[in-house]
N, CA, C and O atoms as a CHARMM CRD file, in Angstrom:
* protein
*
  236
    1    1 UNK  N    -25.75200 -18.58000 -41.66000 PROA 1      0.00000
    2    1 UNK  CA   -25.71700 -17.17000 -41.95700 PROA 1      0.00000
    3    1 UNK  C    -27.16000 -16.64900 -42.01600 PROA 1      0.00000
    4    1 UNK  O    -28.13500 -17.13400 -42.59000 PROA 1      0.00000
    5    2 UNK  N    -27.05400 -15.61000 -41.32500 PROA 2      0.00000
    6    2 UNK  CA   -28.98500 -14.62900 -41.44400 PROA 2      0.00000
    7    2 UNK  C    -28.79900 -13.82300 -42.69700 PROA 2      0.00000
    8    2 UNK  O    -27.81900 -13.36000 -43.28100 PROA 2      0.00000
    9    3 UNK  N    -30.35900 -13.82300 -42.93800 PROA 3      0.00000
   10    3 UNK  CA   -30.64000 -13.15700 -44.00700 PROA 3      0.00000
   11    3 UNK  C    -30.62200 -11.77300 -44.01800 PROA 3      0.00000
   12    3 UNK  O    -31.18200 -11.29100 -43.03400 PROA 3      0.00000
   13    4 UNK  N    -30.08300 -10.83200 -44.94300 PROA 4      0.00000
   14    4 UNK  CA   -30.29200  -9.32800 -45.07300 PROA 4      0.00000
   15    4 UNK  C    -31.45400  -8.90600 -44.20000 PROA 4      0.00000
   16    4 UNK  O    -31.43100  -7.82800 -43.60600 PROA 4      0.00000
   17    5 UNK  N    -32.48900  -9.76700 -44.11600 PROA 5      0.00000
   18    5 UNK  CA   -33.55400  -8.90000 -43.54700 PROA 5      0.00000
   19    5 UNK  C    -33.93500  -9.20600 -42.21400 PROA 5      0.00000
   20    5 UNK  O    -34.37100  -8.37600 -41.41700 PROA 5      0.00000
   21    6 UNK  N    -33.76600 -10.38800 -41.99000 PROA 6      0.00000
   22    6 UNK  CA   -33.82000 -10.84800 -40.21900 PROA 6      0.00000
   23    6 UNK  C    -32.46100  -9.52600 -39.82200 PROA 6      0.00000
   24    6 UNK  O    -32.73400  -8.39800 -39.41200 PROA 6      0.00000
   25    7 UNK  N    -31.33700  -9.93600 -40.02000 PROA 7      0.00000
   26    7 UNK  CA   -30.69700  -8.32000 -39.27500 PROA 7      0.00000
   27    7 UNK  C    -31.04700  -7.24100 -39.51900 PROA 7      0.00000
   28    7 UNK  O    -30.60100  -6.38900 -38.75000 PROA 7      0.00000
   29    8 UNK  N    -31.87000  -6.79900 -40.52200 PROA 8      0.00000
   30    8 UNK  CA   -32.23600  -5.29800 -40.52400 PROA 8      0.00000
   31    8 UNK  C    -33.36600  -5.04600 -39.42100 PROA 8      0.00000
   32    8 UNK  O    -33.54400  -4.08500 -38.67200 PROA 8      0.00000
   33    9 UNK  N    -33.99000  -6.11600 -39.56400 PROA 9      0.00000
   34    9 UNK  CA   -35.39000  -6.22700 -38.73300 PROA 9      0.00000
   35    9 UNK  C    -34.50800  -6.25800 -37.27000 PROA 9      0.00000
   36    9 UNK  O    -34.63700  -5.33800 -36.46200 PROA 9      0.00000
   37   10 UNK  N    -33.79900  -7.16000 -37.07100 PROA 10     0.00000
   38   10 UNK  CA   -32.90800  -6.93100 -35.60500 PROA 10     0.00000
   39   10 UNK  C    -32.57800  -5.66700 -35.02900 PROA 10     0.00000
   40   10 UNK  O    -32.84400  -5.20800 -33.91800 PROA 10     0.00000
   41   11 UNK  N    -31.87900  -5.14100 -36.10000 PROA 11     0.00000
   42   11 UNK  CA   -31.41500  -3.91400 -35.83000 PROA 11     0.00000
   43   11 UNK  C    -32.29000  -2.82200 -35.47500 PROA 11     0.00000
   44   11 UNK  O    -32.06900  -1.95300 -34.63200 PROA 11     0.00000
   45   12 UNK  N    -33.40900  -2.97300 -36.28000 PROA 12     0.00000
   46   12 UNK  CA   -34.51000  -1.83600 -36.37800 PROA 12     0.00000
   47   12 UNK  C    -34.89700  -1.79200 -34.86600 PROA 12     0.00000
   48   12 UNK  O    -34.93300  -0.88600 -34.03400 PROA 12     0.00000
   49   13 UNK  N    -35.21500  -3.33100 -34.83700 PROA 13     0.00000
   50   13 UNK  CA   -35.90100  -3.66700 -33.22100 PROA 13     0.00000
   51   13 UNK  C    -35.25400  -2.55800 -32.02500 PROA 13     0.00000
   52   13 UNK  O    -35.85300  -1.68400 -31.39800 PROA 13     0.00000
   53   14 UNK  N    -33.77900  -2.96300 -31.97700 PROA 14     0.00000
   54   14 UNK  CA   -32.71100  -2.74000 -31.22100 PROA 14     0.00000
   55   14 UNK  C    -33.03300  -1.03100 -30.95500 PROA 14     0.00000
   56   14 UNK  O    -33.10500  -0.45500 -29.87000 PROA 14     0.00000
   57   15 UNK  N    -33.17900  -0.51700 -32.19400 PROA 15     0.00000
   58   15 UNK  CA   -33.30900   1.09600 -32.47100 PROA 15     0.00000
   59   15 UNK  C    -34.78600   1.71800 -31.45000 PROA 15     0.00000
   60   15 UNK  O    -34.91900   2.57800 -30.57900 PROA 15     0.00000
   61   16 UNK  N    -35.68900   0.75600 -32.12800 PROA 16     0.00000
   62   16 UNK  CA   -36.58900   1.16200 -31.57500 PROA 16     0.00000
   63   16 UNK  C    -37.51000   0.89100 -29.76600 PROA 16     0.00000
   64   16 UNK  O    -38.57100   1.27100 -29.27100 PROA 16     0.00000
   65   17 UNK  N    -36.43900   0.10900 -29.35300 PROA 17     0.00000
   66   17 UNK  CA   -36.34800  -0.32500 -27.81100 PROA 17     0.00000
   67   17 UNK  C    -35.54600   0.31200 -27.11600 PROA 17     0.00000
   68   17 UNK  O    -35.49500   0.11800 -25.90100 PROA 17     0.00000
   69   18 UNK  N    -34.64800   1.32100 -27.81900 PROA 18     0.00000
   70   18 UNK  CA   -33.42100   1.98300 -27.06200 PROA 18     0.00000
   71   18 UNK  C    -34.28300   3.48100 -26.81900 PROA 18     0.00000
   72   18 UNK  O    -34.54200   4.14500 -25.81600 PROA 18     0.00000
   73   19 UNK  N    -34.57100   3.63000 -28.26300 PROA 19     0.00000
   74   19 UNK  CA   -35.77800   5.21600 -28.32100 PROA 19     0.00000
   75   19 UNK  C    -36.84300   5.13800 -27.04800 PROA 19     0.00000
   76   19 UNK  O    -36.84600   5.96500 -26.13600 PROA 19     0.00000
   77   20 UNK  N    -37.58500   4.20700 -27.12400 PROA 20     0.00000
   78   20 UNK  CA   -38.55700   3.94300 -26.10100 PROA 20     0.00000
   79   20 UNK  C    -38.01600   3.78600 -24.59300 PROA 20     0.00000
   80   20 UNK  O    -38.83200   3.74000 -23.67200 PROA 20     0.00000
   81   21 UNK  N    -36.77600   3.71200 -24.37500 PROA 21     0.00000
   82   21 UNK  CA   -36.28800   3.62700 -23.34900 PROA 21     0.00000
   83   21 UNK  C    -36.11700   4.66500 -23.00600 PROA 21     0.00000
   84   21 UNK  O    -36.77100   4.97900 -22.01200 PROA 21     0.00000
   85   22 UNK  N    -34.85200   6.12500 -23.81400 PROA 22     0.00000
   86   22 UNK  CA   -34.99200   6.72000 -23.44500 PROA 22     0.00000
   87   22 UNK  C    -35.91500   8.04500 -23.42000 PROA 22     0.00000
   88   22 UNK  O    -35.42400   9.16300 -23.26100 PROA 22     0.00000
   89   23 UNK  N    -37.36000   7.80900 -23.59900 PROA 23     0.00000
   90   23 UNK  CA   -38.59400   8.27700 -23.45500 PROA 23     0.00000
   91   23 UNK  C    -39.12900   8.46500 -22.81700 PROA 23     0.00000
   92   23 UNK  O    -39.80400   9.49200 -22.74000 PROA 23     0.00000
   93   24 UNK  N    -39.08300   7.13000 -21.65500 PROA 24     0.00000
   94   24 UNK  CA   -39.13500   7.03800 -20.42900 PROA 24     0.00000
   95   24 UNK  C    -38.49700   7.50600 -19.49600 PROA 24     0.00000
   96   24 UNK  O    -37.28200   7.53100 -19.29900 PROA 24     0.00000
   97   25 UNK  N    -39.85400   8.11500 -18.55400 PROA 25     0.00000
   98   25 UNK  CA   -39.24300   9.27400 -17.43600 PROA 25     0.00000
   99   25 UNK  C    -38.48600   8.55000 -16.57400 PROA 25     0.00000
  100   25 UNK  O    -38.85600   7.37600 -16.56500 PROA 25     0.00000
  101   26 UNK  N    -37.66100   8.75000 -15.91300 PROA 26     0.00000
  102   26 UNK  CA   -36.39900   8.58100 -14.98600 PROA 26     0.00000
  103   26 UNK  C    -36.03200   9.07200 -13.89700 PROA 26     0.00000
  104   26 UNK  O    -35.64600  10.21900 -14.12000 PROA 26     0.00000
  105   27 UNK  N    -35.92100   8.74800 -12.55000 PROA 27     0.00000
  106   27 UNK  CA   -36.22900   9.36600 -11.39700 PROA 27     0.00000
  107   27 UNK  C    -34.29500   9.13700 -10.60400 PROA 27     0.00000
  108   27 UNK  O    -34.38200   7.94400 -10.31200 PROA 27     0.00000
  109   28 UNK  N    -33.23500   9.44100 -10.28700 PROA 28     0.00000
  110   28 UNK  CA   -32.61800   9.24000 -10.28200 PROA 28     0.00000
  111   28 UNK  C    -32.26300   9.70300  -8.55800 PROA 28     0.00000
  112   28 UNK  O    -32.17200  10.83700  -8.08800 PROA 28     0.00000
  113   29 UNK  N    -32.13100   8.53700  -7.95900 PROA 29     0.00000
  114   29 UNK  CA   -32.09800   8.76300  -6.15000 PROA 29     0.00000
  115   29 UNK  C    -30.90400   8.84400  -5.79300 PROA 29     0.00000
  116   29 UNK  O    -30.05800   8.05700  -6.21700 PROA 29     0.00000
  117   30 UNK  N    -30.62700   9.83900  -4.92700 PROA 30     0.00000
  118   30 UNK  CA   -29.05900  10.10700  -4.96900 PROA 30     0.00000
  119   30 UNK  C    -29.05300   9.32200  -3.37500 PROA 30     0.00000
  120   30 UNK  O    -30.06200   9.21500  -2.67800 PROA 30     0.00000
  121   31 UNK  N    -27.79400   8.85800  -3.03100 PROA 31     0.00000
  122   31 UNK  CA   -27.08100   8.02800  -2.82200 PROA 31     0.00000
  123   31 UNK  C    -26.51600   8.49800  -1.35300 PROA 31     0.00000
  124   31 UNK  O    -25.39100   8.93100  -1.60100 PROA 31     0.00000
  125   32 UNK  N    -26.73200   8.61200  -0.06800 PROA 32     0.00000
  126   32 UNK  CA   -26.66100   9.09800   0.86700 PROA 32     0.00000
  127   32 UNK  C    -25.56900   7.98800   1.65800 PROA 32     0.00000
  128   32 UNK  O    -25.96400   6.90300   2.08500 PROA 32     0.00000
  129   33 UNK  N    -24.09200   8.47000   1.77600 PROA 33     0.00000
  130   33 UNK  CA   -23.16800   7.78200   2.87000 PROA 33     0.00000
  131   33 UNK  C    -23.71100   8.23500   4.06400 PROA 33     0.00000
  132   33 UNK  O    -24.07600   9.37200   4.36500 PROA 33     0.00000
  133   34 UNK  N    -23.71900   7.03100   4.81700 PROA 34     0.00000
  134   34 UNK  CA   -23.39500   7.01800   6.28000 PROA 34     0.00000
  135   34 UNK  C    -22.40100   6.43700   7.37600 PROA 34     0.00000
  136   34 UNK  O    -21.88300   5.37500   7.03200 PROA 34     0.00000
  137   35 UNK  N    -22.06700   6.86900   8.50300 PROA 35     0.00000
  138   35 UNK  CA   -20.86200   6.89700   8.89800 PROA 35     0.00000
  139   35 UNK  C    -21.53000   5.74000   9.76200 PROA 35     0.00000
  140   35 UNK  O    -22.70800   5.42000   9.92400 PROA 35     0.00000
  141   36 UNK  N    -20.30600   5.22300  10.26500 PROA 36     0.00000
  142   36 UNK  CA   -20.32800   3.54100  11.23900 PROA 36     0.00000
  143   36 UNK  C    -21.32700   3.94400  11.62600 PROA 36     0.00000
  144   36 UNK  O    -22.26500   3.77800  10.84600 PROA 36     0.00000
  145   37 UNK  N    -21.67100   4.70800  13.06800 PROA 37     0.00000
  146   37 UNK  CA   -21.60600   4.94000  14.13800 PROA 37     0.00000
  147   37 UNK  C    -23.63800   4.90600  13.98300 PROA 37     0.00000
  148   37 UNK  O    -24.42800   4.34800  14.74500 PROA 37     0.00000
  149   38 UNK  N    -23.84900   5.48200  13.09300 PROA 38     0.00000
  150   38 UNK  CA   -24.76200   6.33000  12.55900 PROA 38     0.00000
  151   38 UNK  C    -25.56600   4.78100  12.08600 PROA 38     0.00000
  152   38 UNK  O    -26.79500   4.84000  12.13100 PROA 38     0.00000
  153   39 UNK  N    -24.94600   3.39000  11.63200 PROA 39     0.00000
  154   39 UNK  CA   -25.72100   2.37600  11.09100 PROA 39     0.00000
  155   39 UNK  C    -25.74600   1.21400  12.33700 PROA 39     0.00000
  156   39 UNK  O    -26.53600   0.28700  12.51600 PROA 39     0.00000
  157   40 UNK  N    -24.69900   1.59000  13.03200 PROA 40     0.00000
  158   40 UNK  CA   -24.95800   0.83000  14.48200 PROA 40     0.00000
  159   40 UNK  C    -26.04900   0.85900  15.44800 PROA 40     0.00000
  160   40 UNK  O    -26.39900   0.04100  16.30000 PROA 40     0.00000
  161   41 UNK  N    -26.57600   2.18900  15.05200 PROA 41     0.00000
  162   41 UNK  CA   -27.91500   2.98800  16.01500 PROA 41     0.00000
  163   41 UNK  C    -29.09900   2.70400  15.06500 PROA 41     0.00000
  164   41 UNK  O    -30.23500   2.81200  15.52700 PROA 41     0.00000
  165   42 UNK  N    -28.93100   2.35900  13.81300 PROA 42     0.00000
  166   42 UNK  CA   -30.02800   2.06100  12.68200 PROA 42     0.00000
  167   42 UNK  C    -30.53900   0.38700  13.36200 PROA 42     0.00000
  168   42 UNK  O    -31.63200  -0.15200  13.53700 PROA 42     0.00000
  169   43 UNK  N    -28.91300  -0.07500  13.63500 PROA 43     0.00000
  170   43 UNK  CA   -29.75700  -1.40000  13.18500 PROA 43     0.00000
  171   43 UNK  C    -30.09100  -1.75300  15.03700 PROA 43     0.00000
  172   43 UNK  O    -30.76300  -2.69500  15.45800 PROA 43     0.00000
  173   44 UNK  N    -29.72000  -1.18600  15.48500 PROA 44     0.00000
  174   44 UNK  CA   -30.74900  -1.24300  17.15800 PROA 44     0.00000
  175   44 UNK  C    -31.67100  -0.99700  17.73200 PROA 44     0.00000
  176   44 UNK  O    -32.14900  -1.33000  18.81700 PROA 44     0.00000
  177   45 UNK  N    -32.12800   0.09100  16.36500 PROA 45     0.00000
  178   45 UNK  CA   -33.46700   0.81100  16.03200 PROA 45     0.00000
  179   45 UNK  C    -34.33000  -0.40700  16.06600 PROA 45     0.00000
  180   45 UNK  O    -35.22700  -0.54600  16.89800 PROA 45     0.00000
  181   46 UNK  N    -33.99700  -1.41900  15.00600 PROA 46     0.00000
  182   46 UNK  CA   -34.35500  -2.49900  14.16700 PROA 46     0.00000
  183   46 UNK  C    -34.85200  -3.34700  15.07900 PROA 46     0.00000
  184   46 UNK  O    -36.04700  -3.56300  15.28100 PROA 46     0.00000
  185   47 UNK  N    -33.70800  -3.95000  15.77000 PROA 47     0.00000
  186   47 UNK  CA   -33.82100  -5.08500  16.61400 PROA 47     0.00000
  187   47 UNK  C    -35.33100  -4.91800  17.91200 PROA 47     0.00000
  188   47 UNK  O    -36.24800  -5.65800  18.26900 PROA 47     0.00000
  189   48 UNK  N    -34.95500  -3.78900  18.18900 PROA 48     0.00000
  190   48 UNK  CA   -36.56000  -3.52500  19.32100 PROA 48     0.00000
  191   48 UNK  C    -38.07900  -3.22400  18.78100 PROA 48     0.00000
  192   48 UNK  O    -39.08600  -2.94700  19.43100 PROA 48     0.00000
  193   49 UNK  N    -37.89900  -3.37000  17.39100 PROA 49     0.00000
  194   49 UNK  CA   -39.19300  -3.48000  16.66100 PROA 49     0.00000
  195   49 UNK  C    -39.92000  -5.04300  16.65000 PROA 49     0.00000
  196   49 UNK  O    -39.37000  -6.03800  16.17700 PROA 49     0.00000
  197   50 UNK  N    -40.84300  -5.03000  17.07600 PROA 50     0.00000
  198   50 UNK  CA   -41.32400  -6.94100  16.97000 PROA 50     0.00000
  199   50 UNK  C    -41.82800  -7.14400  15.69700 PROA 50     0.00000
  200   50 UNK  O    -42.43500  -6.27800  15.06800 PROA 50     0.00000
  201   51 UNK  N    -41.60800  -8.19900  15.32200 PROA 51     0.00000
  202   51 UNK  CA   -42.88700  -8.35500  14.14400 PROA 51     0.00000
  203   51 UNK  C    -41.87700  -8.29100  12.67900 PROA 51     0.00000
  204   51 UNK  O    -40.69700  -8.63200  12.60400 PROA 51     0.00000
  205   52 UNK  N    -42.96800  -7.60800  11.30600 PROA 52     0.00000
  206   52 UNK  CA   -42.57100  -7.67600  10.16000 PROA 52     0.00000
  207   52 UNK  C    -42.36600  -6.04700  10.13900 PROA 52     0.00000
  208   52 UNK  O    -43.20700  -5.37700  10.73800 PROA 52     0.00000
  209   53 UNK  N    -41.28500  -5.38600   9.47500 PROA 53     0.00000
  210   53 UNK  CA   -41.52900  -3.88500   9.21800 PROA 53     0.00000
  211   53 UNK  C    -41.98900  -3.85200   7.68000 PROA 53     0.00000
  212   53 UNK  O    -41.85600  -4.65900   6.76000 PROA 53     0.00000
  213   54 UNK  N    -42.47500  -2.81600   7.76300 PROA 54     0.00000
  214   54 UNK  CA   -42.73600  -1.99600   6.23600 PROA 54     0.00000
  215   54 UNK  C    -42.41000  -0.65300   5.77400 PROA 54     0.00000
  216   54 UNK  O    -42.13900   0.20500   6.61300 PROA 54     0.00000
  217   55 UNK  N    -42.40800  -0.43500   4.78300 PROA 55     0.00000
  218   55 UNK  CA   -42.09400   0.44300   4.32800 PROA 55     0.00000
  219   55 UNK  C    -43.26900   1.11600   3.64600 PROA 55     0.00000
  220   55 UNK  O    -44.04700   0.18300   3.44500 PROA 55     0.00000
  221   56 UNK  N    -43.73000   2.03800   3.25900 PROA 56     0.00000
  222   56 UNK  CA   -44.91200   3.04200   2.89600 PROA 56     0.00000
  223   56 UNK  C    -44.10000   4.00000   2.00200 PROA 56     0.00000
  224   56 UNK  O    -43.41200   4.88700   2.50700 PROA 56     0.00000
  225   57 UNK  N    -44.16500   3.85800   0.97900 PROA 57     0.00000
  226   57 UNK  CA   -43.73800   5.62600   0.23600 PROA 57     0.00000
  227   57 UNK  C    -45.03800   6.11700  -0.90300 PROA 57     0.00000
  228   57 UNK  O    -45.27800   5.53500  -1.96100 PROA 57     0.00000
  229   58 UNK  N    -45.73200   7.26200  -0.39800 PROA 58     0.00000
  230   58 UNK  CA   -46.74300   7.61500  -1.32900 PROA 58     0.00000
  231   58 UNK  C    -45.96900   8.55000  -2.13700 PROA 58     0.00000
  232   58 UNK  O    -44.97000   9.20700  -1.84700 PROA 58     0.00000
  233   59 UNK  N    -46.65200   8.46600  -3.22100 PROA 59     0.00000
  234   59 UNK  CA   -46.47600   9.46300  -4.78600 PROA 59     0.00000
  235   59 UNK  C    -47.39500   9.94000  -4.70000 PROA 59     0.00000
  236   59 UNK  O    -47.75200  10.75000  -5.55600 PROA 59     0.00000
């Protein structure tokens, strides 16, 4: 059995990692379907590229 104060201290923890979480800014990317036809031509895109690809996104 834990002591009164190891769970308060738990709990506190718990409190204060959830606050700090939601504190933190949050960027939320919405979610774009695509149709067959449309990922068949993606990935043929793909195939005639040589090499390693990358990706680049500046902020």
């Amino acid at each position: 059995m834990l002591d009164s104060y190891i769970i308060e201290e738990l709990k506190r923890r718990e409190r204060e990692r959830l606050q700090r979480e939601r504190q933190r800014p949050t960027l939320e990317i919405p979610i774009v379907q695509r149709d067959e036809q449309e990922e068949d031509d993606r990935r043929s895109d793909r195939e005639e590229i040589p090499g390693n690809a990358v990706v680049q996104i500046d902020l």
